[in-house]
BAVO-840773 format. One line per 8 residues: number of its first residue (from 0); their letters; for each residue x, z, y of N, C-alpha, C, O. Coordinates in steps of 0.05 Angstrom, whole numbers, plus 5000, padded with zeros to 4 digits. Atoms other than C-alpha are relative to their C-alpha. Layout:
N
NUM = A = X Z Y X Z Y X Z Y X Z Y | ...
This chain:
279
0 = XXXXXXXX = 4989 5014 5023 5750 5536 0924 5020 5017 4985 5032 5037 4993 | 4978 4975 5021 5790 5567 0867 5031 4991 5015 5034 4971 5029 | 4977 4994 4993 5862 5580 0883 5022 4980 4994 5040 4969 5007 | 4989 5022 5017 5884 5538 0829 5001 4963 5010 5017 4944 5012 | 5010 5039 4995 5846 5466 0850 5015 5002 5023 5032 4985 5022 | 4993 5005 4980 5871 5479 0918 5027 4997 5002 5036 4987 5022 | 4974 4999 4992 5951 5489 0901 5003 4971 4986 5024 4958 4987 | 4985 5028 5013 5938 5421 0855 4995 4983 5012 5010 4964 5008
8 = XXXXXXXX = 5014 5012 4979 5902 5388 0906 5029 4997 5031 5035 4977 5044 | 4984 5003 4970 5956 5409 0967 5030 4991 4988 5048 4979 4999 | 4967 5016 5008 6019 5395 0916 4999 4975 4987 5015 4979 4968 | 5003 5021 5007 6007 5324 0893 4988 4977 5018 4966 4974 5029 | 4999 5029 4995 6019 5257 0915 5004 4980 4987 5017 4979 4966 | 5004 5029 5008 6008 5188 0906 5035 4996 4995 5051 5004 5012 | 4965 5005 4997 6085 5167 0882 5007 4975 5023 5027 4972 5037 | 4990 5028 4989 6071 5094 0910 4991 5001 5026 4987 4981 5040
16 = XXXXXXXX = 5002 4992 4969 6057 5128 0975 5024 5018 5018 5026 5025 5042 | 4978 4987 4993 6121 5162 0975 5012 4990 5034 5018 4966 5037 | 4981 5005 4973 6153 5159 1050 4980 4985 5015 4992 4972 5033 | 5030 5013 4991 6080 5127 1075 4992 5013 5016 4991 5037 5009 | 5022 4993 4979 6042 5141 1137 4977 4984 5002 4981 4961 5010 | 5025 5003 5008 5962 5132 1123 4990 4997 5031 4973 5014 5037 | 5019 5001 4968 5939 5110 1207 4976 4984 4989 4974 4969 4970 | 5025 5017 4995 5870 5086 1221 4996 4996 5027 5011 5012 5038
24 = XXXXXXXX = 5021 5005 4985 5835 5068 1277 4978 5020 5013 4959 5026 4999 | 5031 4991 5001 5784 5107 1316 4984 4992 5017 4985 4999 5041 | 5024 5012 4986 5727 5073 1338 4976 5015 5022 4958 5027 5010 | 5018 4984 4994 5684 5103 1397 4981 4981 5003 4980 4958 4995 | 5030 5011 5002 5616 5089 1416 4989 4972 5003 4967 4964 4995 | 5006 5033 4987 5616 5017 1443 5017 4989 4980 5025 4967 4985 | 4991 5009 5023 5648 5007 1380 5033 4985 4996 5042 4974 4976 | 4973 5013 4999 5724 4985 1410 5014 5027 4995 5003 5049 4991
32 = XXXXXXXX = 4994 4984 5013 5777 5022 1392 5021 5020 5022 5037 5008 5036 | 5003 4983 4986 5793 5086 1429 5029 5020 4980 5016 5038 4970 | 4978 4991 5010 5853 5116 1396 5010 4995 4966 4999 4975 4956 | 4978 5002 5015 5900 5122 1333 5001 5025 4982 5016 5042 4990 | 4990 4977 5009 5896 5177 1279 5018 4999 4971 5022 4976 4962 | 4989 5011 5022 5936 5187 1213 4979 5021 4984 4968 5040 4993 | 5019 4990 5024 5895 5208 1151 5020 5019 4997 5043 5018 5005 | 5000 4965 5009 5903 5283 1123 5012 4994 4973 5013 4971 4965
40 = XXXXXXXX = 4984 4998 5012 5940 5298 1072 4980 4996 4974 4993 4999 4953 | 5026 5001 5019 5867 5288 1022 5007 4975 4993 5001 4967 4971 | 5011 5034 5004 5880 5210 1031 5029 4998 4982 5036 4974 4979 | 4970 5004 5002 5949 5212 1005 5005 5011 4954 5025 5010 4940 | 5008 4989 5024 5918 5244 0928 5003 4973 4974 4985 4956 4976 | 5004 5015 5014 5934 5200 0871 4968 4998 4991 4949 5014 4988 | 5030 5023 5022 5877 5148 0838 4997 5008 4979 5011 4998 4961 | 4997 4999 5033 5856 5181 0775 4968 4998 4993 4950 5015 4994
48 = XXXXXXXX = 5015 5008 5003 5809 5134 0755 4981 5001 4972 4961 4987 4967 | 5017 4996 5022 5790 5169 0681 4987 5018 5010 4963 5018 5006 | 5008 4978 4988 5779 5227 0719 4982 4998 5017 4963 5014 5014 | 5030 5007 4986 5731 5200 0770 4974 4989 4979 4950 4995 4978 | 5032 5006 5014 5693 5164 0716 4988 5019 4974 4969 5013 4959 | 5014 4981 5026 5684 5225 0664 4987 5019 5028 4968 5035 5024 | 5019 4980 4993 5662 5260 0724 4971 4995 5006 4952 5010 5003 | 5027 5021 4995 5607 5201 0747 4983 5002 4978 4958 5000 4981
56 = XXXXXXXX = 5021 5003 5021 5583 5206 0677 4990 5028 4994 4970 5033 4979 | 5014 4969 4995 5573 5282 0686 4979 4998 5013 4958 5006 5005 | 5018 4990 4981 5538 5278 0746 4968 4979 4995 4944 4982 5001 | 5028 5016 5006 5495 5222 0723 4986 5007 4980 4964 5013 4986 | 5008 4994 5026 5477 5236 0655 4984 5036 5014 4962 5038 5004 | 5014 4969 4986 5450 5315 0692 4977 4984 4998 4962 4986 4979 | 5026 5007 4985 5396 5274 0728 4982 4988 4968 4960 4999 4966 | 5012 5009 5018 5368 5244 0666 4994 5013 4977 4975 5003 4965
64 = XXXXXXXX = 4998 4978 5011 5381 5310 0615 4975 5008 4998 4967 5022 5016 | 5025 4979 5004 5310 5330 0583 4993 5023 5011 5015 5033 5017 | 5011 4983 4990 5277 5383 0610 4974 5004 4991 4952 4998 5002 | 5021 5002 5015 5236 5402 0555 4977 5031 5001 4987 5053 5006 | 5019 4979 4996 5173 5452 0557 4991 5020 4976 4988 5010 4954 | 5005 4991 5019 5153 5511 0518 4992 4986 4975 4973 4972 4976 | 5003 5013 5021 5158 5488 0447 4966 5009 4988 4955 4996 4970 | 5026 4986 5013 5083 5536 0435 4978 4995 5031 4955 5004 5034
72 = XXXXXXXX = 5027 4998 4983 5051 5514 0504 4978 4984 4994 4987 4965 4980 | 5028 5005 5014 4975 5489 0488 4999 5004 4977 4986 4991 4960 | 5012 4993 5042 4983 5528 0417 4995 5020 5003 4987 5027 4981 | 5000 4972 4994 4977 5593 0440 4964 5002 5002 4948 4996 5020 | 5040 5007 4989 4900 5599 0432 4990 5018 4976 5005 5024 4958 | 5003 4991 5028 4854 5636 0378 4980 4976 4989 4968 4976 4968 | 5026 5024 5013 4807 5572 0372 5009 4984 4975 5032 4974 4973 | 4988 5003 5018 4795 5550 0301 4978 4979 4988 4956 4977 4996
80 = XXXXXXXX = 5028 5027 4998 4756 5485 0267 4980 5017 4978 4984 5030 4957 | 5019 4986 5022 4689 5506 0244 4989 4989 4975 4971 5000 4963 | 5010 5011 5012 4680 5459 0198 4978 4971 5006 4981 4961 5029 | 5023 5012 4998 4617 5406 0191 4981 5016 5006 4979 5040 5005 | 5031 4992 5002 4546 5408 0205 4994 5009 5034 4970 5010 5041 | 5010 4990 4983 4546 5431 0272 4989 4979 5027 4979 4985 5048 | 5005 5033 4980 4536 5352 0308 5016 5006 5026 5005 5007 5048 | 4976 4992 4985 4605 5371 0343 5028 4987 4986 5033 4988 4962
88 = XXXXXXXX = 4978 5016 4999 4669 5331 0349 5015 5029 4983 5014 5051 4993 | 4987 4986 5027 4709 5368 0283 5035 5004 5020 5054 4991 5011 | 4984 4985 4985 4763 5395 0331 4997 5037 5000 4978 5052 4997 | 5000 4967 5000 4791 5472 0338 4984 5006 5021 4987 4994 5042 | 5018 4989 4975 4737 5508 0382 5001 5034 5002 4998 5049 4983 | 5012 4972 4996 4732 5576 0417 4976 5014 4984 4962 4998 4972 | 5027 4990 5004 4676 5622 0394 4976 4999 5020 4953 5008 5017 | 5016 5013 4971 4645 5595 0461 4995 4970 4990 4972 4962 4994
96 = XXXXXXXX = 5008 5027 5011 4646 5525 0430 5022 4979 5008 5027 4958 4996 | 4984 5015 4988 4701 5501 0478 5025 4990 4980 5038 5003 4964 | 4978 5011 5014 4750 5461 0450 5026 5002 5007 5032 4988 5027 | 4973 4998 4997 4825 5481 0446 5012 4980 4985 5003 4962 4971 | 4985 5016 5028 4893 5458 0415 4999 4974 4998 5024 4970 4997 | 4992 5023 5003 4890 5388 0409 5002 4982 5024 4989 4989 5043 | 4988 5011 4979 4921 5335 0454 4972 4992 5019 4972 4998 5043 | 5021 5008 4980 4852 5306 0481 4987 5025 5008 4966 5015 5017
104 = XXXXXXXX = 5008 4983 4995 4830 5378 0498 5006 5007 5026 5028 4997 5033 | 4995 4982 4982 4827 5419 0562 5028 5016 4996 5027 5032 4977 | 4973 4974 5014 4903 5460 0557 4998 5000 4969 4990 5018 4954 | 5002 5010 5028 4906 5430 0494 5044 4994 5000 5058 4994 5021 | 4973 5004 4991 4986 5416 0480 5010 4966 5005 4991 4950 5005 | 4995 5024 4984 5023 5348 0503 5000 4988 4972 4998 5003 4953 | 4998 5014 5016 5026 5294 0455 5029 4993 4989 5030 4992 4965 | 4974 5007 4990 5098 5277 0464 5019 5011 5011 5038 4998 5021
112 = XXXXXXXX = 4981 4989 4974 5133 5324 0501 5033 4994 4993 5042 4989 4971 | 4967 5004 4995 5213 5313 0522 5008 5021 4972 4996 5042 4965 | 4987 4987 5019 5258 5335 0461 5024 5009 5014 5042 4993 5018 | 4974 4983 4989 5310 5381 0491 5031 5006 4981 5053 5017 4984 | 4980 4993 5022 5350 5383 0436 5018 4973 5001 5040 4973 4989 | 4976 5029 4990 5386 5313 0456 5012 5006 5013 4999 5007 5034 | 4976 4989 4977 5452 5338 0498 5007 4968 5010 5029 4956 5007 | 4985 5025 4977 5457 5274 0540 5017 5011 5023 5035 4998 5034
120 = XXXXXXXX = 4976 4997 4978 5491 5311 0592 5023 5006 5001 5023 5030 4995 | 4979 5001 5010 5567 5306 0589 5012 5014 5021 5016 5003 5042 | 4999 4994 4979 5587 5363 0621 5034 5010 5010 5047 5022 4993 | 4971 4992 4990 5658 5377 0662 5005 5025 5016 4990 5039 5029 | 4999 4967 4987 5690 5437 0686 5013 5002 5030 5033 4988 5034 | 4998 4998 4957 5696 5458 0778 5025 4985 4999 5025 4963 5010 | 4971 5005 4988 5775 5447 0776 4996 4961 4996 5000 4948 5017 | 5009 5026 5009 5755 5369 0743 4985 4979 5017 4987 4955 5018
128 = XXXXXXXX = 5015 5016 4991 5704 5356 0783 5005 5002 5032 4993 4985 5045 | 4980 4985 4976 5739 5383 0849 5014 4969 5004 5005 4952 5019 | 4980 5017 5003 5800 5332 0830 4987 4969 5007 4997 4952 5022 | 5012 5021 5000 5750 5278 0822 4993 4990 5027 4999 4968 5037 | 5009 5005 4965 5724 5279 0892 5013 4992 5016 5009 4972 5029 | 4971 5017 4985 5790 5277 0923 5015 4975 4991 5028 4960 5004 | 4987 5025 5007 5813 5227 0881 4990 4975 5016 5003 4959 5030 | 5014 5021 4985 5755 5183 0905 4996 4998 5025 4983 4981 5039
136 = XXXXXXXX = 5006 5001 4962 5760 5202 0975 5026 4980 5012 5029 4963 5030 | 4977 5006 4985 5826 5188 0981 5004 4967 4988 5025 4954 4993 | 5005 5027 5007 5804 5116 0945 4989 4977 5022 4992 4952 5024 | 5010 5022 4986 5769 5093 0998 5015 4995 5022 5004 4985 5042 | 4976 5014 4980 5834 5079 1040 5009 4982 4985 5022 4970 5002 | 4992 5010 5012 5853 5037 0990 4997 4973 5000 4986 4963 4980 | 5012 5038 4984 5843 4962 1021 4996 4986 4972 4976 4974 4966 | 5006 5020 5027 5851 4930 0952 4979 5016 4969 4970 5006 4948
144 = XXXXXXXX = 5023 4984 5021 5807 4985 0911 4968 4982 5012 4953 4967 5000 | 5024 5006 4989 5749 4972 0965 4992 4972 4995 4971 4964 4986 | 5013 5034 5012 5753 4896 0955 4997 4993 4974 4986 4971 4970 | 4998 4999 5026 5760 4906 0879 4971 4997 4995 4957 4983 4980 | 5043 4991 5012 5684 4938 0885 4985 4973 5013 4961 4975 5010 | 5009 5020 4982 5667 4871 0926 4987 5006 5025 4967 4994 5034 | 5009 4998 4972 5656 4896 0989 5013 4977 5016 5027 4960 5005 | 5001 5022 4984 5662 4853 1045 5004 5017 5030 4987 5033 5039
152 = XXXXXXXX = 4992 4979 4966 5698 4886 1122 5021 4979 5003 5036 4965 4990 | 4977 5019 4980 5731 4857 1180 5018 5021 5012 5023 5025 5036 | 4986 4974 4986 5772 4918 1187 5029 4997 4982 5029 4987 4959 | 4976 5003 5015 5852 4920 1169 5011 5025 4987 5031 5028 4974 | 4989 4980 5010 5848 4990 1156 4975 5012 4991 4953 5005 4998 | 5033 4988 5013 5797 5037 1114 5008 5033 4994 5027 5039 4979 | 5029 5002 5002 5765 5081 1115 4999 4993 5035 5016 4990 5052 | 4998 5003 4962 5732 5070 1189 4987 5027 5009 4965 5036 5001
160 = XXXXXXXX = 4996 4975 4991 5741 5134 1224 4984 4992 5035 4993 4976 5052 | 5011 5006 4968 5689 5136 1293 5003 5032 5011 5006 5052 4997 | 5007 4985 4993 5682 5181 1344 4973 5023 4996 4950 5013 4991 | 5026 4981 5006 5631 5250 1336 4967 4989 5013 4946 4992 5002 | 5014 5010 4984 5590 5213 1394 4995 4993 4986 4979 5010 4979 | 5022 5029 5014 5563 5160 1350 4983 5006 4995 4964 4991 5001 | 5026 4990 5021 5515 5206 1308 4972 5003 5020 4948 5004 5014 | 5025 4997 4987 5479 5214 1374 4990 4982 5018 4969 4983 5031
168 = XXXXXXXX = 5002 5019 4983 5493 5151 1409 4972 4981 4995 4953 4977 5011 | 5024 5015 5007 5444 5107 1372 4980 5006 4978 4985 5012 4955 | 5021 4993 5008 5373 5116 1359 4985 4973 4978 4969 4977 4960 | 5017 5033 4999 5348 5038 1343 5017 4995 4979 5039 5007 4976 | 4980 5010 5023 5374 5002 1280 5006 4972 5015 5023 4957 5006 | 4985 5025 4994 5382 4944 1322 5016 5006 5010 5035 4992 5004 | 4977 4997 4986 5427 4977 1366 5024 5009 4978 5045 4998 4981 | 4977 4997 5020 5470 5007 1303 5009 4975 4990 5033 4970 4985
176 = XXXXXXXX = 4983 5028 5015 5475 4937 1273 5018 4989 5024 5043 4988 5023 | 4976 5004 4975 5505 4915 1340 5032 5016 5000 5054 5004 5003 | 4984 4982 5008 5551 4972 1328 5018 4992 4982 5042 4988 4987 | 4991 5005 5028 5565 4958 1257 5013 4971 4998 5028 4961 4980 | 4985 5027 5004 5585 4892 1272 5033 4999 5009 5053 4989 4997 | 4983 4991 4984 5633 4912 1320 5023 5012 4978 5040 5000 4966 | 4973 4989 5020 5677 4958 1277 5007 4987 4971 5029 4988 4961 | 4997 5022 5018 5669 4913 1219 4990 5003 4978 5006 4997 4960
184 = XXXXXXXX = 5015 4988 5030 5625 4934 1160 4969 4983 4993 4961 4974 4971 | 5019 5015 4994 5563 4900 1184 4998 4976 4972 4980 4978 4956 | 4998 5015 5023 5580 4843 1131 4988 5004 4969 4975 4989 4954 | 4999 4991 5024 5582 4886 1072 4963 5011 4994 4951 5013 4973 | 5032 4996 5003 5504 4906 1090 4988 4976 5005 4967 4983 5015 | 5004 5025 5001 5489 4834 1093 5002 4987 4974 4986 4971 4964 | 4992 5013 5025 5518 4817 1031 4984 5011 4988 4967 4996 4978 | 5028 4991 5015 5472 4872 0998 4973 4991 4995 4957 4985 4977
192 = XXXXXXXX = 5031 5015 4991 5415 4849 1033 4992 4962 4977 4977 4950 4961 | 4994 5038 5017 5428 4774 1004 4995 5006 4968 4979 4991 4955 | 4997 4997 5027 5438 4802 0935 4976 5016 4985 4974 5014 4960 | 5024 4985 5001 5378 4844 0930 4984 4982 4986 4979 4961 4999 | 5011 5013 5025 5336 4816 0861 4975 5017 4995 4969 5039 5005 | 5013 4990 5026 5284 4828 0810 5008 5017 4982 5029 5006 4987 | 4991 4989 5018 5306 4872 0758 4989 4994 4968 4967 4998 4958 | 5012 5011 5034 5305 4843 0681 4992 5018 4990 4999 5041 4991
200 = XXXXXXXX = 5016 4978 5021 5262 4871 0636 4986 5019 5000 4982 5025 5023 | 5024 4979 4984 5210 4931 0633 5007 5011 5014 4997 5033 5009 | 4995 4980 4984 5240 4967 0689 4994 5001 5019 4995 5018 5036 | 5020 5005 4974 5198 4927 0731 4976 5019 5001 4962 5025 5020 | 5030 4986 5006 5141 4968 0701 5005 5032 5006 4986 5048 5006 | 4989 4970 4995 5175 5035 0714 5013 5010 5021 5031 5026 5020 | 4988 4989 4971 5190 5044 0790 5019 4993 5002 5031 5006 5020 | 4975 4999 4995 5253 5015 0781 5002 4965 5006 5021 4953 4997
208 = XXXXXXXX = 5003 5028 4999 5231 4937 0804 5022 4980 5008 5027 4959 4998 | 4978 5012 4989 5288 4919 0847 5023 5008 4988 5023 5027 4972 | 4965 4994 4997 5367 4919 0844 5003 4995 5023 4995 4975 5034 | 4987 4997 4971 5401 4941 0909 5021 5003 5001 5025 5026 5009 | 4983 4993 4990 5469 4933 0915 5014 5025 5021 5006 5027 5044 | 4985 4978 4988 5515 4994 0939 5013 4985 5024 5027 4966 5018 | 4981 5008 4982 5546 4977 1011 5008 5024 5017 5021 5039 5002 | 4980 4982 4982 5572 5025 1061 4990 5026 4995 4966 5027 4988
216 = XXXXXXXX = 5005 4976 5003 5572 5100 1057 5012 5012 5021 5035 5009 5028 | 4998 4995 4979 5560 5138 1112 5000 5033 5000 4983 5048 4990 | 4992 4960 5013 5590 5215 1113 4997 5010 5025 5017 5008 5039 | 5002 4988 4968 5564 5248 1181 4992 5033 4994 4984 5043 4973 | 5011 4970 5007 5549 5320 1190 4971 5013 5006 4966 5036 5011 | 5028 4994 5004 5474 5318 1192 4980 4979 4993 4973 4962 5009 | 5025 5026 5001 5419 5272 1154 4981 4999 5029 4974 4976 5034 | 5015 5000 4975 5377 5288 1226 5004 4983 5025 4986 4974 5040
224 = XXXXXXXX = 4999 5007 4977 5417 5259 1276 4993 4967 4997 4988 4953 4978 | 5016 5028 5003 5394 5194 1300 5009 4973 4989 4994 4954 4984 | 4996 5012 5006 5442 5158 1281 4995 4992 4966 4994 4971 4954 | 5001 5006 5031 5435 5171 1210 4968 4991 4990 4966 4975 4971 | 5019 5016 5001 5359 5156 1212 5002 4969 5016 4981 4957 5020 | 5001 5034 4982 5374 5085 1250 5008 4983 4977 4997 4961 4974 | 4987 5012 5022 5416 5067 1187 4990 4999 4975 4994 4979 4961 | 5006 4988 5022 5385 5100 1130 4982 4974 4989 4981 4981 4965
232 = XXXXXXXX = 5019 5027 5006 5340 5032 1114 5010 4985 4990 5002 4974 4970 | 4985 5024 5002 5395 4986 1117 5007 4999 4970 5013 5020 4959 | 4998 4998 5021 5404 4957 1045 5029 5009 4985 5053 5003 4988 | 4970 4988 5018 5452 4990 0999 5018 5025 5013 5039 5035 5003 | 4993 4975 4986 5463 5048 1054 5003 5034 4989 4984 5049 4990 | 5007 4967 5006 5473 5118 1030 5016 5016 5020 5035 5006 5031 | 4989 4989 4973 5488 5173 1080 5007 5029 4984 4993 5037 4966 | 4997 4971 5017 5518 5244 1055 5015 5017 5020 5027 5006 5038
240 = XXXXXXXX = 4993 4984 4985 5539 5307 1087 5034 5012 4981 5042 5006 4959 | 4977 4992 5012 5608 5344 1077 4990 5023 4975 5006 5033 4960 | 5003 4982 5006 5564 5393 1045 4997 4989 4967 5009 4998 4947 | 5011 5014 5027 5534 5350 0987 5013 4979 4998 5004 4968 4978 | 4975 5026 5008 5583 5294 0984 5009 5003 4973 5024 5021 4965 | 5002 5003 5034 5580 5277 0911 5023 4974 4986 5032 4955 4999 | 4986 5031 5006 5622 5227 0867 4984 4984 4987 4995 4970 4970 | 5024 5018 5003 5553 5191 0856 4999 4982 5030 4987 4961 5032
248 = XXXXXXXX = 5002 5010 4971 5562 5174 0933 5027 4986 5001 5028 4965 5014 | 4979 5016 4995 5637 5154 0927 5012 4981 4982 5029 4963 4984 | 4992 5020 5027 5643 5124 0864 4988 4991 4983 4991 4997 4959 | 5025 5005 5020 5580 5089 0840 5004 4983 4980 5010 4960 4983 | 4997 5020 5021 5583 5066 0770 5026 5016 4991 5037 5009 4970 | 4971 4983 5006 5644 5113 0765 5022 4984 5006 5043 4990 4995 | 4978 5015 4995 5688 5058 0794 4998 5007 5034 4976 5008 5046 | 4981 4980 4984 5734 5088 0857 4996 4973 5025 4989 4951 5019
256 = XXXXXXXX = 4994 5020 4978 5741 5049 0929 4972 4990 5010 4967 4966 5009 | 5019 5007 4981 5673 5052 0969 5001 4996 5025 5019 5009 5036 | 4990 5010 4974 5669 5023 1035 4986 5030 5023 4964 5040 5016 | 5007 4977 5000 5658 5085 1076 5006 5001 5032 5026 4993 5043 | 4986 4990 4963 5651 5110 1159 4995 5020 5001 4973 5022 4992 | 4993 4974 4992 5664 5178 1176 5003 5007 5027 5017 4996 5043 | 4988 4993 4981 5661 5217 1229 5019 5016 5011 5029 5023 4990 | 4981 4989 4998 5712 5256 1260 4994 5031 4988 5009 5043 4973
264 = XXXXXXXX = 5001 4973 5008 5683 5321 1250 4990 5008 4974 4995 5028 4960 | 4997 4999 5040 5658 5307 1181 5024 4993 4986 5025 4991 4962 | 4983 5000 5019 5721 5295 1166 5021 5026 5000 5038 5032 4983 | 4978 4977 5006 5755 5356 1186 4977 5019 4982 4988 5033 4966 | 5024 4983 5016 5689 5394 1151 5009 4997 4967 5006 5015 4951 | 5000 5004 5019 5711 5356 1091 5025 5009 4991 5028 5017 4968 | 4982 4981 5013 5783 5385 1095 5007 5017 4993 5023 5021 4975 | 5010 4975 4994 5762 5453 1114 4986 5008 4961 4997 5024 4946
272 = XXXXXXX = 5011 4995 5026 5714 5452 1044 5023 4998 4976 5025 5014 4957 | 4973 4995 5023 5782 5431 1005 5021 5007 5006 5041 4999 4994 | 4972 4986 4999 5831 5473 1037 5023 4980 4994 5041 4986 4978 | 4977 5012 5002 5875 5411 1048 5001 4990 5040 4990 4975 5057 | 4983 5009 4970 5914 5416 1114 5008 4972 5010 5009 4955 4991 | 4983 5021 4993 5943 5359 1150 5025 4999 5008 5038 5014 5022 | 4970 4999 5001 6006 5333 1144 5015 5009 5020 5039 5009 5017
């Protein structure tokens, strides 16, 4: 990371956290609770909630950004129309007879192609989008952000911090919901599930049929291990690595305070990546 993000990142605090100690909980495998840690000096980053959402509208607006194709591909040809008389569809033809150039043609050009020339994507600069991340990381301790987004946990503290074991403890999604009930999140993938609709209007017609509520986000250090395939189903689940941990994953809709479990060693991975020590 630049030099810069990291001295604004390690000198700034929350004011209304002034003289505050950030503990959680850490949950091991049988899902009771197995010691006591205090959050890193990442959780302690003021809420800067324009700043998370100009960056959400960066990262979203990318995925949707034209990606338009040679403006001369299927014109590039020497086929040319010969006229009448020949009891031949009045299209450009090779001197072979084949028909180039026009849309119903063989490598003929597109009808329609994407206009590239629309800048939908609104784009922000590393130090910005850096800030953003931590802002929203350090959101999801935030008991009254997380219930803001309407999540739903039987936990008194957030984020929920488990032991490394977990990722390999359970294979079975029944055994993880057992789990999930346990430390207290379980709810909030219930509530999804419940809320899970139709989607108005043509978007049924365009792969986009359902609405799925966002519920827990799950930050481990490998999509492979089993636990993260046991979960990966569950509705409104998304799972992310310290590597690709996006603020599409922490702040969907560009609003801050996702309900979120971590594991221990993805979370020192995640301090390690922003050069923010603990207190």
């Amino acid at each position: 990371m630049h030099e810069a993000v990291t001295r604004v990142l390690t000198g700034t605090r929350d004011p209304h956290l002034e003289g505050a100690r950030l503990t959680v909980p850490v949950y091991g495998v049988l899902g009771d609770v197995v010691g006591e840690m205090e959050l890193p000096e990442l959780f302690y980053y003021p809420i800067r909630k324009d700043i998370i959402n100009r960056a959400f509208l960066s990262a979203f607006t990318a995925m949707i950004q034209p990606k338009g194709r040679d403006p001369l591909a299927g014109k590039r040809t020497t086929a040319r129309y010969w006229g009448v008389g020949y009891g031949l569809a009045r299209v450009p033809r090779l001197p072979s007879g084949v028909a180039r150039f026009v849309v119903s043609a063989r490598k003929g050009h597109a009808a329609f192609p994407p206009r590239t020339d629309r800048r939908i994507h609104e784009e922000v600069n590393k130090n910005e989008r850096y800030m953003a991340i931590v802002s929203a990381l350090a959101a999801t301790s935030r008991i009254e952000l997380v219930k803001a987004r309407g999540h739903v946990f039987n936990t008194e503290k957030l984020p929920v911090v488990v032991v490394n074991e977990v990722e390999d403890a359970y294979s079975k999604a029944k055994d993880s919901k057992i789990f999930l009930e346990k430390v207290g999140v379980w709810d909030d993938i219930k509530r999804s599930y419940e809320k899970v609709r139709i989607r108005a209007g043509k978007g049924k017609m365009r792969g986009r049929r359902y609405v799925e509520p966002r519920s827990v986000l799950f930050i481990l250090t490998s999509y492979r291990c089993p636990f993260a395939k046991s979960v990966r189903n569950f509705p409104g689940v998304d799972i992310a690595t310290p590597g690709n941990l996006s603020i599409l994953h922490l702040a969907p809709g560009g609003i801050p305070g996702r309900l979120t479990v971590i594991t221990k060693r993805a979370l020192e991975e995640l301090l390690n990546k922003y050069k923010v020590m603990y207190i």
